[in-house]
ROKOL-231070 format. One line per field, with one value per atom (N, C-alpha, C): residue in three letters; x, y, z; residue number from 1. Coordinates in Angstrom, 1 decimal, always signed. Atoms other than C-alpha are relative to their C-alpha. Last residue first. Example, Ala and Ser with C-alpha at 12.3 -4.5 7.8 and 13.67 -1.06 7.14 Angstrom:
2
res = (SER,SER,SER,ALA,ALA,ALA)
c1 = (-0.9,+13.7,-0.8,+0.9,+12.3,+0.9)
c2 = (-1.1,-1.1,+1.1,-1.2,-4.5,+1.2)
c3 = (+0.0,+7.1,+0.8,+0.0,+7.8,+0.0)
n = (2,2,2,1,1,1)
//
This chain:
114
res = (UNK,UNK,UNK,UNK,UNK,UNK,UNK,UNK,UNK,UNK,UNK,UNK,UNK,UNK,UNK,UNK,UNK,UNK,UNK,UNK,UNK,UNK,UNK,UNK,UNK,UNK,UNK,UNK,UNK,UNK,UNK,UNK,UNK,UNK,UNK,UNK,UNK,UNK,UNK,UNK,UNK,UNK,UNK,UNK,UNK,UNK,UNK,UNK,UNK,UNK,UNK,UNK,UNK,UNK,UNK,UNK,UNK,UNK,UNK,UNK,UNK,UNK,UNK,UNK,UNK,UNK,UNK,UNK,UNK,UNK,UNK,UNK,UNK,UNK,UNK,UNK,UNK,UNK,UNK,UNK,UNK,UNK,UNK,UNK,UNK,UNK,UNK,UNK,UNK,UNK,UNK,UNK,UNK,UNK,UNK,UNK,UNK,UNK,UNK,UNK,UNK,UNK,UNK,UNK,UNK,UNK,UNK,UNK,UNK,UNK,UNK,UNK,UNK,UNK,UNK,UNK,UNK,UNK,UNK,UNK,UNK,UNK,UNK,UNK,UNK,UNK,UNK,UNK,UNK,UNK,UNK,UNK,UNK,UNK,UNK,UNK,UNK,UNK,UNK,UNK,UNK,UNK,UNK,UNK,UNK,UNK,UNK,UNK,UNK,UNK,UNK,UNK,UNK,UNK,UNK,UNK,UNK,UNK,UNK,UNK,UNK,UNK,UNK,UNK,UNK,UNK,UNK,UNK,UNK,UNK,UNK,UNK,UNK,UNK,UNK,UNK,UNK,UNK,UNK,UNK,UNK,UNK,UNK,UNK,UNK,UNK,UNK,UNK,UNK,UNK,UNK,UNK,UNK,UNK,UNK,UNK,UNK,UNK,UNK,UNK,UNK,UNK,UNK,UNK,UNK,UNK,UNK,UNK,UNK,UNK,UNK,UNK,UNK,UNK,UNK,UNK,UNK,UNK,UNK,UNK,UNK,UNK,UNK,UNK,UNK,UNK,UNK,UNK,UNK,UNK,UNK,UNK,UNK,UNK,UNK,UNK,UNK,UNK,UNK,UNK,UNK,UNK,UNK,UNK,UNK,UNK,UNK,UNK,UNK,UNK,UNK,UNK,UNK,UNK,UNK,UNK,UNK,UNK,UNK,UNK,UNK,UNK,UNK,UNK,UNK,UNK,UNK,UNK,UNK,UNK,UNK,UNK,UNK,UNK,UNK,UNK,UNK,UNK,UNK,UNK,UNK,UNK,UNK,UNK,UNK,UNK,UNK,UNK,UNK,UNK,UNK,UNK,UNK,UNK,UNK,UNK,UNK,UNK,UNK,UNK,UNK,UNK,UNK,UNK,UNK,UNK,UNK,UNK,UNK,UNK,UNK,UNK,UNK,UNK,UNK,UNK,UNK,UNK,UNK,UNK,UNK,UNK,UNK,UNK,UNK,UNK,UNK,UNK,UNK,UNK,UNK,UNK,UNK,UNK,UNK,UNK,UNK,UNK,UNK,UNK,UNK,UNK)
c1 = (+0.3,-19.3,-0.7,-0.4,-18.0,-0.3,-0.3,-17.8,+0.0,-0.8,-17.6,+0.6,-1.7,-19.0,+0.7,-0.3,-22.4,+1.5,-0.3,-22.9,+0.9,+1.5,-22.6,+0.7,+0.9,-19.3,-1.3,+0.7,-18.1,-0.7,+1.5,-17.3,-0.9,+1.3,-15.0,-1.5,+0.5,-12.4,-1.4,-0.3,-11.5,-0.6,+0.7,-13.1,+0.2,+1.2,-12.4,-0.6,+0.8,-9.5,-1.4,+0.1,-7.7,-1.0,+0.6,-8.5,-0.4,+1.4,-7.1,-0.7,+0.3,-3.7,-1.6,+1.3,-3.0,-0.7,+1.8,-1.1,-0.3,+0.4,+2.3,-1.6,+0.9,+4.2,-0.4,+0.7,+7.7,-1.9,+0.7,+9.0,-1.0,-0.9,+11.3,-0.4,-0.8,+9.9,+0.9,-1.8,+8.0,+0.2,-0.9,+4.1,+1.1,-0.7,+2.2,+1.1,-1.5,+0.1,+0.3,+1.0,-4.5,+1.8,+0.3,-3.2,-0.3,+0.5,-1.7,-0.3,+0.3,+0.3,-1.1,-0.1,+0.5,-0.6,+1.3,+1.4,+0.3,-0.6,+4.4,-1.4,-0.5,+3.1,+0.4,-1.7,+1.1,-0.2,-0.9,-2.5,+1.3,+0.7,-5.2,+1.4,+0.1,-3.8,+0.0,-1.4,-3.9,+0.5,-0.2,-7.5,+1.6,-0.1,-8.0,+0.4,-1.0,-7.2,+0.2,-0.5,-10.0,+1.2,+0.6,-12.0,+0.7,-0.7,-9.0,-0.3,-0.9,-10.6,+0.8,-0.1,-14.0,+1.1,+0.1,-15.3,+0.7,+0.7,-14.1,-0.3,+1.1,-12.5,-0.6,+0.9,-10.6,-0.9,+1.0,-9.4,-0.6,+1.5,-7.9,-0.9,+0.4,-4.2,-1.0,-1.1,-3.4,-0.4,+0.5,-6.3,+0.4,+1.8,-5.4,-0.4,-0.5,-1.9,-1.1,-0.7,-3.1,+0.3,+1.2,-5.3,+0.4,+0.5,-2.3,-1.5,+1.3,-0.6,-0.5,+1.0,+2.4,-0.6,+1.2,+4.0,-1.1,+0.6,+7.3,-1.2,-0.7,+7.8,-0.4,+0.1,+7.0,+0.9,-0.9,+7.8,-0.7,-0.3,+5.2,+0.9,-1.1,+5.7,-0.5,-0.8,+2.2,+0.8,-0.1,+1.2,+0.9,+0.3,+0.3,+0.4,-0.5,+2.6,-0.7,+0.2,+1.5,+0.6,-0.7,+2.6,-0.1,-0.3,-0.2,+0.9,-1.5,-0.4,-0.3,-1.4,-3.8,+0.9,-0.5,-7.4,+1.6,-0.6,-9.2,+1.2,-1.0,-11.9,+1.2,-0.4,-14.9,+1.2,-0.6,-16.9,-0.2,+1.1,-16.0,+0.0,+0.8,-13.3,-1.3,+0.6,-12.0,-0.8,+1.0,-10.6,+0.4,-0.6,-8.5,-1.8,+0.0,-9.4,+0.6,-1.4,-9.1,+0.4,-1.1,-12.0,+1.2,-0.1,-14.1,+1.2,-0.3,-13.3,+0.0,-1.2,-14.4,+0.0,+0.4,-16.4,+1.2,-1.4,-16.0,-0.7,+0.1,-18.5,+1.2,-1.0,-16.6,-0.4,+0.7,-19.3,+1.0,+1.4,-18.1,-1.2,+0.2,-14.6,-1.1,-0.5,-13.7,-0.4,-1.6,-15.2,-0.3,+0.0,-18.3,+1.1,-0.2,-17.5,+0.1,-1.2,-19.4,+0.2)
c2 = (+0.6,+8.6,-1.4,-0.1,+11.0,-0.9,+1.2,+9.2,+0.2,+0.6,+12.5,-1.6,-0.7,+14.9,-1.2,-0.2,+13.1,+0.4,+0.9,+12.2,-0.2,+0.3,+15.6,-1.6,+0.0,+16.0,-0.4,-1.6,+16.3,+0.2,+0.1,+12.4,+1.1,+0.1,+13.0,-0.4,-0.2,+14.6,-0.2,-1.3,+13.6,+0.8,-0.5,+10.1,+1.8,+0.6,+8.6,+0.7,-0.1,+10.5,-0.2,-1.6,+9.6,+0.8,+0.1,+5.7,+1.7,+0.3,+6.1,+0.6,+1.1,+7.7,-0.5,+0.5,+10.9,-1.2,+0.1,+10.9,-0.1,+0.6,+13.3,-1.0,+0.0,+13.2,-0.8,+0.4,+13.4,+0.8,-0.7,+14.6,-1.2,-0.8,+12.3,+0.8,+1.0,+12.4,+0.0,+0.1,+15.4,-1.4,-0.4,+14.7,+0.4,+0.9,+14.3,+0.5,+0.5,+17.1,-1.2,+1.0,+17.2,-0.4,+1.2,+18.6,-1.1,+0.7,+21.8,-1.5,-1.4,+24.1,-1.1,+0.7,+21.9,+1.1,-0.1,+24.0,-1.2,-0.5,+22.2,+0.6,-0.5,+20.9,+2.1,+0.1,+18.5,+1.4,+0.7,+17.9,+0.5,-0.7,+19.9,-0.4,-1.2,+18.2,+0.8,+0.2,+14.8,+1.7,+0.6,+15.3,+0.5,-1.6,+16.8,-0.1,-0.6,+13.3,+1.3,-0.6,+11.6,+1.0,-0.5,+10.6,+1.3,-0.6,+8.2,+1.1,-0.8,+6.5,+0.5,-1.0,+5.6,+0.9,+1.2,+2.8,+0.6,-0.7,+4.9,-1.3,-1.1,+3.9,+0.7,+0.5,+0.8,+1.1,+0.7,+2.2,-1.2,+0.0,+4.9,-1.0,+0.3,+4.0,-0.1,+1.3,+3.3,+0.0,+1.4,+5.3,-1.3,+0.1,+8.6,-1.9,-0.1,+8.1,-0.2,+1.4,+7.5,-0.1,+0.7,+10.7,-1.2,-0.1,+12.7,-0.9,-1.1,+11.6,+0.2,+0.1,+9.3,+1.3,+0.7,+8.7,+0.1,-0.6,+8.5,-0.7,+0.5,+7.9,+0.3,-0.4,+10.0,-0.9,+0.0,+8.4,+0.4,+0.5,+8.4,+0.6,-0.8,+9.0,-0.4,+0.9,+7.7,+1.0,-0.2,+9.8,-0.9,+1.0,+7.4,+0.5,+1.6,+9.3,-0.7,+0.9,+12.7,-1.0,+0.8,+16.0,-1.1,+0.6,+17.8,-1.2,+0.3,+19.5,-0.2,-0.3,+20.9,-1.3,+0.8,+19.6,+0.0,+1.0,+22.3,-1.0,-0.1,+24.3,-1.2,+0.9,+23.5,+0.6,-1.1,+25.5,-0.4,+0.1,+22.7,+1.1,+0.4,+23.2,-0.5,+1.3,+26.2,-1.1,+1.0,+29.2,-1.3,+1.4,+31.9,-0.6,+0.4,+35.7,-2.1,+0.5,+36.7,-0.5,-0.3,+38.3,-0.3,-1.3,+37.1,+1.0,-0.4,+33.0,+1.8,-1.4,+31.7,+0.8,-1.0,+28.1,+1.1,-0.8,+25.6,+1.0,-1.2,+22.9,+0.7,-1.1,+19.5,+1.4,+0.5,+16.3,+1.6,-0.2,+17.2,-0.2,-1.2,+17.0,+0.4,+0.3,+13.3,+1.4,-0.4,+14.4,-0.2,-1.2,+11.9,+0.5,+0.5,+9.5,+1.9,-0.8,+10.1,-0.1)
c3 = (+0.9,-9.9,+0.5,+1.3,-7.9,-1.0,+1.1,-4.6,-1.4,-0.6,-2.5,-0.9,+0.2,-4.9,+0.8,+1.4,-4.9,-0.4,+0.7,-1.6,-1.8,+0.3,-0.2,-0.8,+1.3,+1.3,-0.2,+0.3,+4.7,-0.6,-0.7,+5.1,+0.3,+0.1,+2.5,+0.4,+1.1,+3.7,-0.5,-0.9,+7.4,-1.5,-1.9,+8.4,-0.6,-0.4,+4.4,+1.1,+1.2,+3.1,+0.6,-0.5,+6.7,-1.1,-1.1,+6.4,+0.3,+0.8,+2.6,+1.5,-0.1,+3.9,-0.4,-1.0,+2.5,-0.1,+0.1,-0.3,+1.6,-1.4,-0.3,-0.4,-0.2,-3.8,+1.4,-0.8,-4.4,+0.5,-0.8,-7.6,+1.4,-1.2,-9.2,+1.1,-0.6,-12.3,+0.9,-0.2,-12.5,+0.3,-1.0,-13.0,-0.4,-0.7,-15.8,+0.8,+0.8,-16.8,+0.9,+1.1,-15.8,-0.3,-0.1,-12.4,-0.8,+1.0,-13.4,+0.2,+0.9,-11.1,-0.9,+0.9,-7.9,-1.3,+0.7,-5.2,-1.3,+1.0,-2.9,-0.9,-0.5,+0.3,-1.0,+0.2,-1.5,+0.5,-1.4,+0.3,-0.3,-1.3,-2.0,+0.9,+0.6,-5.6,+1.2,+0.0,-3.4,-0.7,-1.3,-2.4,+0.3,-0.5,-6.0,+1.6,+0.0,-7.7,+1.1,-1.3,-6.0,-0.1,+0.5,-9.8,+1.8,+0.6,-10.0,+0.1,-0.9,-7.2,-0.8,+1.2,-9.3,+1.0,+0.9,-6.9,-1.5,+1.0,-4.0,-1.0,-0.5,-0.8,-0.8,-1.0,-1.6,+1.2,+0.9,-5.0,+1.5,-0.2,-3.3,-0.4,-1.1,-3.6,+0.8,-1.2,-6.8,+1.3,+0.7,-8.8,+0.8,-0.6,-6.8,-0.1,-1.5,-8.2,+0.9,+0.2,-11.6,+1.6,+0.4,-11.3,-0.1,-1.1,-9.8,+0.0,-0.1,-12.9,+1.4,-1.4,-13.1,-0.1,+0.3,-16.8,+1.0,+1.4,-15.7,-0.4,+0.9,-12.1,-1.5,+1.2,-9.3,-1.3,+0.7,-5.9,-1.2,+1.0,-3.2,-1.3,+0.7,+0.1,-1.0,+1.2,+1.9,-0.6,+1.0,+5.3,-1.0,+0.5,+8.4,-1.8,+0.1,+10.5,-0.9,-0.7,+9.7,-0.1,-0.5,+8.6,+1.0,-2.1,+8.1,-0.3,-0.5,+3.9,+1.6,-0.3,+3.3,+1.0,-0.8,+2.8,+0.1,+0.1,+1.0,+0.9,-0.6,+2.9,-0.4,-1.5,+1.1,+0.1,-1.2,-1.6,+1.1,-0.8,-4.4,+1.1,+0.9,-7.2,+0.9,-0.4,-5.9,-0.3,+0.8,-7.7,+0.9,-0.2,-5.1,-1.2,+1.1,-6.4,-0.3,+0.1,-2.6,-1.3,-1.0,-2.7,+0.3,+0.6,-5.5,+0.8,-0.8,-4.4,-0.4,+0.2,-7.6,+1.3,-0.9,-7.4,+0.2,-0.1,-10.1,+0.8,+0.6,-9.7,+0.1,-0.8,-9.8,-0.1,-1.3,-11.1,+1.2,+0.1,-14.3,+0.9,-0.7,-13.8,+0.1,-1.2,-15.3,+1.0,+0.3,-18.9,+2.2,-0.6,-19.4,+1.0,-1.6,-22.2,+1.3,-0.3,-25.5,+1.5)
n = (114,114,114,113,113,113,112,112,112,111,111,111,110,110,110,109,109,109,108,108,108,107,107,107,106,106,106,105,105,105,104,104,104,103,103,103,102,102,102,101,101,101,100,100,100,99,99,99,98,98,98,97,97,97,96,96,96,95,95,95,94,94,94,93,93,93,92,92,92,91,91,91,90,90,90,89,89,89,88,88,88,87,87,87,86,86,86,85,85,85,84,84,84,83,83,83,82,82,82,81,81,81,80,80,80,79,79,79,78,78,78,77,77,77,76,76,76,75,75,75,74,74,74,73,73,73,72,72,72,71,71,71,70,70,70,69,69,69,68,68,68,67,67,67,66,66,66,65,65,65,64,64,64,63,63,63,62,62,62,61,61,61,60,60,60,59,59,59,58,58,58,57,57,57,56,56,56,55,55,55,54,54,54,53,53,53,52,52,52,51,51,51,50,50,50,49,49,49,48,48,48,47,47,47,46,46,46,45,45,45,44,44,44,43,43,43,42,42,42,41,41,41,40,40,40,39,39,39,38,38,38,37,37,37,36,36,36,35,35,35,34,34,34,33,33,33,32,32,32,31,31,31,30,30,30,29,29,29,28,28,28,27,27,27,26,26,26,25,25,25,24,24,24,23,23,23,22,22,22,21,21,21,20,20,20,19,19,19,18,18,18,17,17,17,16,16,16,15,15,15,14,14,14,13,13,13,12,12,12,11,11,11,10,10,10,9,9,9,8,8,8,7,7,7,6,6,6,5,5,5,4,4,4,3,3,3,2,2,2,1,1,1)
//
């Protein structure tokens, strides 16, 4: 049996502010930068497909980066596992930026995920 994509994600419960976290890190919020990627929601686009497209030269399992992107949009994202809005714009964070500003914090294990 295939091991479920979140299983490397403890869940961590903020008691005080009742915020759920899937690591206890400071998530990587929305900055308006120049190198940020627009991307276009089309039918059928996941945050895990999305991850997939443009991470796959900084992970070997870059679908497993969804939460990056989940963490960055402007907008909350209610439900990461649905398919997007079509039409909905999505911010990624450039790989280079992923790489120096995200996951160079992490413990090995959460950062490559698989």
């Amino acid at each position: 049996m295939a091991q479920s994509r979140y299983a490397a994600s403890p869940v961590v419960l903020n008691t005080t502010s009742g915020v759920v976290s899937l690591t206890p890190r400071t998530p990587f919020r929305f900055r308006d930068r120049v190198d940020t990627i627009v991307h276009l929601a089309t039918t059928g686009d996941s945050l895990h497909s999305i991850a997939a497209r443009y991470y796959g030269t900084i992970s070997s399992t870059p679908e497993r980066l969804w939460w990056v992107l989940a963490d960055f949009q402007p907008a909350p994202v209610i439900d990461p596992t649905l398919a997007l809005e079509e039409g909905r714009f999505i911010y990624v964070p450039a790989p280079a930026v992923v790489q120096s500003e995200v996951l160079s914090g992490l413990t090995p294990n959460v950062s490559t995920l698989g």
